[in-house]
C-alpha positions in Angstrom: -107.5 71.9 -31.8 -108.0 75.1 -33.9 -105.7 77.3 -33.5 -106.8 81.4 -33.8 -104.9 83.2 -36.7 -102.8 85.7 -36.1 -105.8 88.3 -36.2 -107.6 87.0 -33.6 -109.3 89.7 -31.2 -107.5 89.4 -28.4 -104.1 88.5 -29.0 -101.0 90.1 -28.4 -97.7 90.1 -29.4 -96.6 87.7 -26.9 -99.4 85.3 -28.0 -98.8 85.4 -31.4 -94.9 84.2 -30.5 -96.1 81.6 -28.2 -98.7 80.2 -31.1 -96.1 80.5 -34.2 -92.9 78.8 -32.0 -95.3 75.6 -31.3 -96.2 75.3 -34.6 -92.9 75.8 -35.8 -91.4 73.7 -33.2 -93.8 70.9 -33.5 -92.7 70.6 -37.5 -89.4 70.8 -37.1 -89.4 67.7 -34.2 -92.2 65.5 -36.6 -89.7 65.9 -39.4 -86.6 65.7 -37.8 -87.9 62.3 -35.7 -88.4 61.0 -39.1 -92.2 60.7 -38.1 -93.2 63.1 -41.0 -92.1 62.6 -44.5 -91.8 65.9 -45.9 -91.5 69.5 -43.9 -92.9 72.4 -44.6 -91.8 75.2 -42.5 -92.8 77.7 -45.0 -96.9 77.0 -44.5 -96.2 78.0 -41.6 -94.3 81.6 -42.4 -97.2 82.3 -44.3 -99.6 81.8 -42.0 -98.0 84.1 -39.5 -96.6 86.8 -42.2 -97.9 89.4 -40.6 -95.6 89.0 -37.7 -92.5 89.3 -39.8 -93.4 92.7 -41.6 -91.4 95.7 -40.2 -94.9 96.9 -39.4 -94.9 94.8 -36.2 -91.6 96.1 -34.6 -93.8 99.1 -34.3 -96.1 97.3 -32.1 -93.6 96.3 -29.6 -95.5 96.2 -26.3 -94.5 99.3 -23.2 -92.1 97.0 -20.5 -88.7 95.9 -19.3 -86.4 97.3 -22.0 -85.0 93.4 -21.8 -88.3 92.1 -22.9 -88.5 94.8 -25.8 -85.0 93.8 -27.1 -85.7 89.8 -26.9 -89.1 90.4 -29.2 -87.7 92.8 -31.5 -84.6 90.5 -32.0 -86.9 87.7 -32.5 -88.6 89.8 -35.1 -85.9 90.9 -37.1 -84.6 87.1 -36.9 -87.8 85.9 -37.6 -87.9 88.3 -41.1 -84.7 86.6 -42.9 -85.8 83.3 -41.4 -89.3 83.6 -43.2 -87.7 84.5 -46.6 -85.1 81.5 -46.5 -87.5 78.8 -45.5 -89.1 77.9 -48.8 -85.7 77.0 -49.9 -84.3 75.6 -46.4 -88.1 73.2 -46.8 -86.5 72.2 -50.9 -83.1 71.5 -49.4 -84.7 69.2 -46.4 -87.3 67.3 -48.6 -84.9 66.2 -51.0 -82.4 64.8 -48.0 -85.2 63.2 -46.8 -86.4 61.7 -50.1 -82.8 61.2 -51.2 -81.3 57.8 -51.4 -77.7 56.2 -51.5 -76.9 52.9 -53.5 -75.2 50.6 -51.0 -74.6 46.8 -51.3 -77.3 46.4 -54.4 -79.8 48.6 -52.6 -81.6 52.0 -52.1 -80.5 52.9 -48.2 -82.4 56.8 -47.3 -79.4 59.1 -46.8 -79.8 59.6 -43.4 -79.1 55.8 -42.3 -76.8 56.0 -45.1 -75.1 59.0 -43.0 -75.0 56.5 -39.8 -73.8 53.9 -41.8 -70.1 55.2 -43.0 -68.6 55.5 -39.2 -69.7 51.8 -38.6 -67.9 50.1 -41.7 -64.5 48.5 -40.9 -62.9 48.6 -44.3 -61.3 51.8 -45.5 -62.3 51.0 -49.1 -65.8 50.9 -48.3 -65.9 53.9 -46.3 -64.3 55.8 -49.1 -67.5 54.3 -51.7 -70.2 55.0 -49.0 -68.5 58.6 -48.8 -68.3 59.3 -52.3 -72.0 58.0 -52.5 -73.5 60.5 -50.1 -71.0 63.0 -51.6 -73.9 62.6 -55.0 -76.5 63.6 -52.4 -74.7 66.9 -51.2 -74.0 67.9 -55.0 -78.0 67.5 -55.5 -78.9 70.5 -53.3 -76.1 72.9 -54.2 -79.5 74.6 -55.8 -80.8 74.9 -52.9 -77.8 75.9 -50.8 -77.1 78.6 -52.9 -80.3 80.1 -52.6 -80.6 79.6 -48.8 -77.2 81.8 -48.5 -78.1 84.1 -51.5 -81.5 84.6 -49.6 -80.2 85.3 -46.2 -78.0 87.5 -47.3 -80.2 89.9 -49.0 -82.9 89.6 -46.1 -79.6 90.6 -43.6 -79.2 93.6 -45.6 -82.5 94.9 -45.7 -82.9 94.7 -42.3 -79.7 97.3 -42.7 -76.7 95.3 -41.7 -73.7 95.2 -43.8 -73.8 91.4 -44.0 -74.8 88.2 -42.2 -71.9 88.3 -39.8 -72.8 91.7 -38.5 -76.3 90.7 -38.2 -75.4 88.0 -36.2 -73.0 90.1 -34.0 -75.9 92.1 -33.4 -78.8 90.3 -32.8 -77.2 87.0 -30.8 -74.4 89.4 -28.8 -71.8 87.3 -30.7 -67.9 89.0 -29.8 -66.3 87.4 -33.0 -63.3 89.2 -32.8 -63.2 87.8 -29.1 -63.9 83.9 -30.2 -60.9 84.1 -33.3 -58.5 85.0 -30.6 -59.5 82.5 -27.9 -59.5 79.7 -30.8 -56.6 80.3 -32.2 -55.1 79.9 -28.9 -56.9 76.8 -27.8 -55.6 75.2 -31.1 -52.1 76.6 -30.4 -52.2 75.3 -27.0 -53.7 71.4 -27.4 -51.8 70.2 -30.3 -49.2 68.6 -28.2 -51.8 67.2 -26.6 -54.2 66.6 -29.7 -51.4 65.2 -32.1 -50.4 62.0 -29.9 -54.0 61.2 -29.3 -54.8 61.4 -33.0 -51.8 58.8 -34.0 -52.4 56.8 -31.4 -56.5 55.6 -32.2 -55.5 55.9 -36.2 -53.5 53.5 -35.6 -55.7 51.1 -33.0 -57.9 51.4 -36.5 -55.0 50.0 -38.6 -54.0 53.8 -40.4 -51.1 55.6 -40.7 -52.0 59.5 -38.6 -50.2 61.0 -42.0 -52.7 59.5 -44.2 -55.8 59.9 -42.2 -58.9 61.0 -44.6 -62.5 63.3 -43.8 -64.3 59.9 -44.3 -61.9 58.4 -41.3 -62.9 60.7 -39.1 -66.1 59.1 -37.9 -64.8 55.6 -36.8 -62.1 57.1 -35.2 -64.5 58.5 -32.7 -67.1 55.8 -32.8 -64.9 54.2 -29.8 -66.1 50.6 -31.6 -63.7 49.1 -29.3 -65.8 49.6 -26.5 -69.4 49.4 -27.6 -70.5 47.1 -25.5 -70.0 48.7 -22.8 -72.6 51.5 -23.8 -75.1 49.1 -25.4 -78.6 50.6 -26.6 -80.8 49.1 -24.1 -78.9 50.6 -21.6 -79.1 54.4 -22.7 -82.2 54.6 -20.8 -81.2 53.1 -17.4 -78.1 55.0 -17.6 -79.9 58.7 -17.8 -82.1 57.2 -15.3 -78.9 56.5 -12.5 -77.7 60.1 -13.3 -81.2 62.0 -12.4 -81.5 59.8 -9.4 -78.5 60.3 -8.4 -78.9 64.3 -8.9 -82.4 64.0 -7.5 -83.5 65.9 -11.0 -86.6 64.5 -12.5 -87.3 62.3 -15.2 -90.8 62.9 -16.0 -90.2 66.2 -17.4 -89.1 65.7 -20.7 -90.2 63.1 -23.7 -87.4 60.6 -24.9 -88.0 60.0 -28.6 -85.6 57.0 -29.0 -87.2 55.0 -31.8 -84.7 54.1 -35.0 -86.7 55.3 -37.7 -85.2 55.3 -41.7 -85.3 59.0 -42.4 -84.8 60.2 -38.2 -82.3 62.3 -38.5 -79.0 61.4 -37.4 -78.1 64.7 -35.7 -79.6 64.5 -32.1 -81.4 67.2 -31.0 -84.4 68.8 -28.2 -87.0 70.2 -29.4 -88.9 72.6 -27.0 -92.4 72.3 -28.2 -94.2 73.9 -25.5 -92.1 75.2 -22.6 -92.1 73.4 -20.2 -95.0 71.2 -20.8 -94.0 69.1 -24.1 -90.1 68.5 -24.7 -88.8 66.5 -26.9 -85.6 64.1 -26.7 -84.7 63.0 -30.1 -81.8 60.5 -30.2 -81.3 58.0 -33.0 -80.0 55.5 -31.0 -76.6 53.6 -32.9 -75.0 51.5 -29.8 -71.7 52.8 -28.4 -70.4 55.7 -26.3 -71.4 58.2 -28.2 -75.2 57.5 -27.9 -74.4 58.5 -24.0 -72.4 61.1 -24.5 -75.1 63.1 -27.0 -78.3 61.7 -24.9 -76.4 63.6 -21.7 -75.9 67.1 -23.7 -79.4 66.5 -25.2 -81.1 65.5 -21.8 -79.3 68.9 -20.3 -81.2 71.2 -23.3 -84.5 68.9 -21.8 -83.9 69.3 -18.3 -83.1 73.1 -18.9 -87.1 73.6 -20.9 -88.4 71.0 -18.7 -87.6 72.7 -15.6 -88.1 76.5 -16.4 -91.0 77.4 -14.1 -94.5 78.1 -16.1 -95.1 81.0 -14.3 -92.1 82.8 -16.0 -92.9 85.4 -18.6 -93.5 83.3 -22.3 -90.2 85.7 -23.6 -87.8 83.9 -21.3 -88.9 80.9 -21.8 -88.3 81.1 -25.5 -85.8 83.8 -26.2 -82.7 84.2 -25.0 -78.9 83.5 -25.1 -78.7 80.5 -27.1 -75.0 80.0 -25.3 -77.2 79.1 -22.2 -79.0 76.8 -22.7 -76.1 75.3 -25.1 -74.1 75.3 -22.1 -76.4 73.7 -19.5 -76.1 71.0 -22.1 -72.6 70.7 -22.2 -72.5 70.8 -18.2 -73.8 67.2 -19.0 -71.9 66.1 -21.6 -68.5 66.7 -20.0 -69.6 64.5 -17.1 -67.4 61.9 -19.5 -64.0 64.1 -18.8 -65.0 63.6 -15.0 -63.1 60.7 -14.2 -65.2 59.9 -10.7 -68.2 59.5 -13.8 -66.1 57.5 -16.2 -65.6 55.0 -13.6 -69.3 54.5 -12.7 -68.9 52.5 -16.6 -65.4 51.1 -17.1 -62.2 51.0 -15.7 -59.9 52.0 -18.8 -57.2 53.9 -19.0 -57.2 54.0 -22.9 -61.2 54.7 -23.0 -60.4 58.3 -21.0 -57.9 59.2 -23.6 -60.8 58.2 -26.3 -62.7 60.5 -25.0 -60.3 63.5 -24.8 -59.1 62.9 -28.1 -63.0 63.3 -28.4 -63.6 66.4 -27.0 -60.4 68.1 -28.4 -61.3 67.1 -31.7 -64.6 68.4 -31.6 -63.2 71.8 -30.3 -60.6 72.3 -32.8 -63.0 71.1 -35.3 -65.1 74.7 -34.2 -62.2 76.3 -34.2 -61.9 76.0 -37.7 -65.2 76.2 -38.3 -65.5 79.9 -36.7 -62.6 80.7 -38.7 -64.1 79.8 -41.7 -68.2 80.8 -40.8 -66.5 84.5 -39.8 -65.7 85.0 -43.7 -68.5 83.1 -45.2 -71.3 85.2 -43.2 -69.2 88.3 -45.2 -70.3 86.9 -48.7 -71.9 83.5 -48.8 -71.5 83.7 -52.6 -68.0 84.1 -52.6 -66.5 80.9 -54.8 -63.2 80.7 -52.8 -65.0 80.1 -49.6 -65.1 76.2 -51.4 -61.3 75.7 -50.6 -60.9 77.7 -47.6 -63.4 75.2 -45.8 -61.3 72.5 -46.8 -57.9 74.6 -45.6 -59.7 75.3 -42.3 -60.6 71.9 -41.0 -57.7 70.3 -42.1 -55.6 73.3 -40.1 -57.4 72.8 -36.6 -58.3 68.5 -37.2 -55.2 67.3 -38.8 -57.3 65.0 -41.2 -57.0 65.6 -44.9 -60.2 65.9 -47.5 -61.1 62.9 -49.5 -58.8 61.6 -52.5 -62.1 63.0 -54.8 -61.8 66.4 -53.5 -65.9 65.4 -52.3 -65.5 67.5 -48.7 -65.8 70.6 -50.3 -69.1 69.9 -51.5 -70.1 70.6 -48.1 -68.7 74.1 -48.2 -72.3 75.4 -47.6 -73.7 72.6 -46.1 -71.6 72.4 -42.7 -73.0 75.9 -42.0 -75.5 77.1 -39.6 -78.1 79.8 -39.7 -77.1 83.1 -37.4 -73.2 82.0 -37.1 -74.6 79.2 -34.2 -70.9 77.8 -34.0 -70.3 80.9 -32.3 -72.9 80.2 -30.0 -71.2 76.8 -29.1 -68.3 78.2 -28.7 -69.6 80.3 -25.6 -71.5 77.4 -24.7 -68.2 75.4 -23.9 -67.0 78.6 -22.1 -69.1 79.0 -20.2 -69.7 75.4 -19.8 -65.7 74.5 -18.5 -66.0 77.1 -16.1 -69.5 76.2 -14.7 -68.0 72.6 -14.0 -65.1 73.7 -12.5 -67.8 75.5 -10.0 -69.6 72.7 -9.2 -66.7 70.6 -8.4 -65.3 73.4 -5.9 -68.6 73.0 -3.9 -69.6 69.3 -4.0 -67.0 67.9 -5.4 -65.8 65.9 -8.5 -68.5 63.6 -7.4 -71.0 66.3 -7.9 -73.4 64.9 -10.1 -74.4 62.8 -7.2 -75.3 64.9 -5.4 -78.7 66.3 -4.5 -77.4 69.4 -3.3 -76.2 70.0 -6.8 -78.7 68.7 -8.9 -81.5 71.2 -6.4 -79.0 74.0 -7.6 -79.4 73.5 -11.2 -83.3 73.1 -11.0 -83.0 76.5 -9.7 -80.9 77.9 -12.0 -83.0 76.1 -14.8 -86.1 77.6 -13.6 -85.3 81.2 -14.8 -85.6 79.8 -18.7 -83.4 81.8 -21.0 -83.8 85.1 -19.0 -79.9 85.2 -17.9 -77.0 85.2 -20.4 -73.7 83.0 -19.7 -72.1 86.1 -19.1 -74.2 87.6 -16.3 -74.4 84.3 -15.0 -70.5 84.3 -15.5 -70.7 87.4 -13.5 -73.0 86.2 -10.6 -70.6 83.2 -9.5 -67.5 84.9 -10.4 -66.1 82.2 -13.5 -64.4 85.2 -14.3 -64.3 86.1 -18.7 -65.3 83.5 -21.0 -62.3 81.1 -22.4 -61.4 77.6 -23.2 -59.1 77.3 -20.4 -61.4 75.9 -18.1 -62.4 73.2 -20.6 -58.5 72.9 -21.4 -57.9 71.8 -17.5 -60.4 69.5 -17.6 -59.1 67.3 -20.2 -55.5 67.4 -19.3 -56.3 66.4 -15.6 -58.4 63.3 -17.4 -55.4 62.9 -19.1 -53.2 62.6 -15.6 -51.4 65.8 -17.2 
């Protein structure tokens, strides 16, 4: 197919974001699915440079002041994104070319990455940590200039720093999430602390000397792996859309186990909603379910968003939203009518809301930490405070070789996206809580329900969470929807 430049006679603004959001798209799923060997995301900036100069906010077309906003944000974004991707491209081909020596062989980093949860003995999960620890250390380089980059493009677009930039072009209330986190942590640990002691020590570990490199086979659920087995991932989404009456066809399940697929699961929205991509590297246990049904809700949500909509809404939007349709999914396993549907066990529901709680207090800290490091990136003392902050909200101390801090930059996402999860589970708690009023706790088999989502996941990413908050009265965003949802799987 040849594809016009961004020049071409006859294209607009609208086409130009249409054309450079496939191609972009398109790389990112071929390298993340491990079906491309190297990425290069910067090609691609250059090719469509003349989108990103300031020139083009000027060109804005006449319309909704909504659409205006959504394209100019994507602009601005679209600038700082531009000037960080040569070095985001260096810090991504060396992962993928990096490799860790396991057992008397070269394993690629990423299956390396998969490994470290499944290994029984403490002792080897400590090597297999310290060996992809080496791997962090090699892209400091390019972390450093990813951040250093970012920062300067924030700034020249006239923002004091990354966090106000991200405050301002995503609709982030910081101040807003610090609060509601710190109160969520507050409010589970009497909760969160038993849970914690009691799968350390189903794994053999004493809660007091739990470790970063722990933390992964404490929520692999091993103990109940067969129960989730890989071959039965896909009859298992299959039962829930047929249940919902949602369809199947409208989405493209990359499942494949390939060496350098990227652990981290993720959708990838090619072209909206004709080519979606599902990309799960399948392992075998629970948590292959839990991701493919927050995955499959991102799918469902591009799948479904009717063609007919203007291309801006099916592209840019509230991140939160479609976030949260994904997390309407995922916390099907805190629904204990769902649970059911794959085992009868007490101790698997309180596995799974040590799960959830974790992950949550894990945010927790990492919002608390992300809302200084978007203030100065460069700033050397950020090192220990991201150690300080996880081990505040998780409980779990950082590695004997003081390796976790290595990740300091790392375990950071573009645009302050933690914040965008954060409203996600919001908005998400509350959303479930309104499905259950009107169908049920059994709602996810129901047809009624599943027609009212295809509805809802028509209008793309037009809506935010909060208007939608608004429409159905969830009343503000908070975490204590989410909070009721895993006491009551708890019997609390």
């Amino acid at each position: 197919m040849v594809r016009r430049g961004p020049g071409s006679e006859g294209d607009t603004l609208v086409d130009h974001l249409e054309s450079f959001s496939q191609e972009l798209l398109r790389e990112a799923y071929l390298v993340g699915a491990g079906r491309k060997a190297r990425g290069d995301e910067a090609r691609i900036y250059r090719r469509w440079r003349t989108l990103f100069l300031p020139s083009a906010w000027s060109r804005l077309p006449s319309g909704p002041p909504r659409t205006r906003a959504r394209l100019e944000e994507f602009l601005k974004v679209g600038y700082v994104d531009r000037a960080v991707a040569p070095w985001q491209d260096r810090r991504r081909n060396r992962l993928l070319r990096s490799t860790v020596l396991w057992e008397g062989r070269k394993v690629p980093f990423f299956s390396a990455s998969v490994q470290l949860a499944e290994l029984p003995r403490r002792e080897d999960r400590r090597a297999l940590y310290g060996e992809l620890a080496k791997v962090w250390r090699s892209v400091a380089e390019e972390e450093e200039g990813v951040w250093a980059t970012f920062q300067e493009g924030t700034r020249s677009l006239g923002f004091s720093d990354g966090r106000a930039a991200s405050e301002a072009l995503f609709h982030y209330g910081i101040p807003r999430l610090l609060r509601e986190t710190r109160r969520f942590a507050s409010s589970t640990l009497s909760i969160y602390a038993p849970l914690l002691r009691e799968r350390a020590e189903a794994e053999g570990l004493a809660p007091k000397d739990l470790r970063t490199y722990d933390a992964g086979r404490l929520l692999r659920g091993m103990g109940w792996s067969a129960s989730f087995p890989k071959d039965g991932l896909v009859p298992f989404l299959r039962r829930f859309l047929r249940g919902t009456g949602l369809p199947w066809g409208v989405f493209r399940p990359d499942l494949e186990v390939r060496p350098r697929k990227n652990p981290r699961a993720f959708c990838a929205p090619v072209r909206v909603p004709e080519e979606v991509y599902l990309v799960l590297r399948p392992t075998g246990g629970y948590e292959d379910y839990h991701t493919a049904l927050h995955e499959m809700g991102h799918a469902l949500h591009f799948g479904l968003t009717d063609p007919a909509l203007d291309p801006v809404f099916r592209r840019l939007g509230d991140a939160s939203l479609t976030e949260g349709w994904a997390f309407v999914l995922d916390l099907l396993f805190l629904n204990p009518s769902f649970v059911r549907t794959s085992l009868h066990d007490r101790e698997f529901v309180r596995f799974v809301a040590l799960a959830q709680i974790w992950m949550l207090r894990r945010y927790a800290g990492k919002i608390a930490y992300e809302s200084r490091f978007f203030r100065d990136p460069t700033d050397p003392s950020l090192r220990s405070l991201y150690v300080r902050s996880l081990q505040r909200t998780t409980l779990v101390r950082p590695d004997e070789e003081g390796s976790m801090a290595d990740r300091w930059r790392s375990d950071v996402d573009p645009w302050m996206y933690t914040a965008a999860y954060l409203c996600a589970w919001m908005f998400a708690g509350a959303f479930t809580e309104l499905l259950e009023r009107r169908w049920g706790e059994r709602w996810w088999s129901r047809r009624e329900a599943g027609a009212f989502l295809a509805r809802l996941w028509s209008h793309g990413l037009h809506p935010t969470v909060e208007e939608l908050s608004e429409e159905f009265g969830l009343g503000a965003l908070s975490l204590l929807p989410l909070e009721r949802l895993v006491r009551r799987a708890l019997g609390d």
